[in-house]
C-alpha positions in Angstrom: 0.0 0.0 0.0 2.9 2.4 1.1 4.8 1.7 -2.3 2.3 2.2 -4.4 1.3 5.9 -3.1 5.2 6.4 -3.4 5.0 5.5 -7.0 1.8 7.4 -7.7 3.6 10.5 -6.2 6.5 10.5 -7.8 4.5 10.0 -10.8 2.7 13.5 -10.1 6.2 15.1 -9.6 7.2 13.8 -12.6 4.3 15.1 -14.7 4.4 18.2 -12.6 8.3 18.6 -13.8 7.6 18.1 -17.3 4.8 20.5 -17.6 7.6 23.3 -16.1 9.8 21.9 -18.7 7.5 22.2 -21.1 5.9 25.5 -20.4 9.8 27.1 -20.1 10.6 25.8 -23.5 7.3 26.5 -25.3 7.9 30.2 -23.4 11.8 30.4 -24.9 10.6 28.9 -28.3 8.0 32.0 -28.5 10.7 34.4 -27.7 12.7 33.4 -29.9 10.6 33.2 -33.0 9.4 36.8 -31.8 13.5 38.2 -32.0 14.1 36.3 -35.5 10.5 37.1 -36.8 11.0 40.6 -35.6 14.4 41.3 -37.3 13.9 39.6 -40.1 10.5 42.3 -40.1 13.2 45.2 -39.6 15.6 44.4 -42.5 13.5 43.2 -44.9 9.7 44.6 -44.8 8.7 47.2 -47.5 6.6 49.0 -45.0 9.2 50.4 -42.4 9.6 49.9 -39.1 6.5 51.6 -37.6 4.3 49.4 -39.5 5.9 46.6 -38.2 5.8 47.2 -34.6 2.0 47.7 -34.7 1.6 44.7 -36.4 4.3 42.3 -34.1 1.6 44.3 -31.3 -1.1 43.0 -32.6 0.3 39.5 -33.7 2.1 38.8 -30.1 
């Protein structure tokens, strides 16, 4: 009885740990994208800079 509620929380720690891992990586992935997408939006948009703030504003 003891063992298995020692394997069933560990279990939940496990799937608590992943779900941090998960949510930090999701959370660096999304900044990331957001630095490349918005420098690649500085050098090479048509519509200037301006434009493209109020748009990564509204996108993000």
């Amino acid at each position: 009885m003891f063992n298995m509620f020692k394997v069933a929380g560990f279990q939940k720690t496990l799937r608590t740990m992943m779900i941090r891992v998960g949510a930090a990586l999701t959370l660096l992935a999304s900044l990331f994208s957001f630095a490349t997408v918005h420098a690649v939006g500085e050098t090479w948009s048509p519509l200037g800079s301006g434009m493209d703030k109020e748009v990564y504003a509204l996108a993000f």
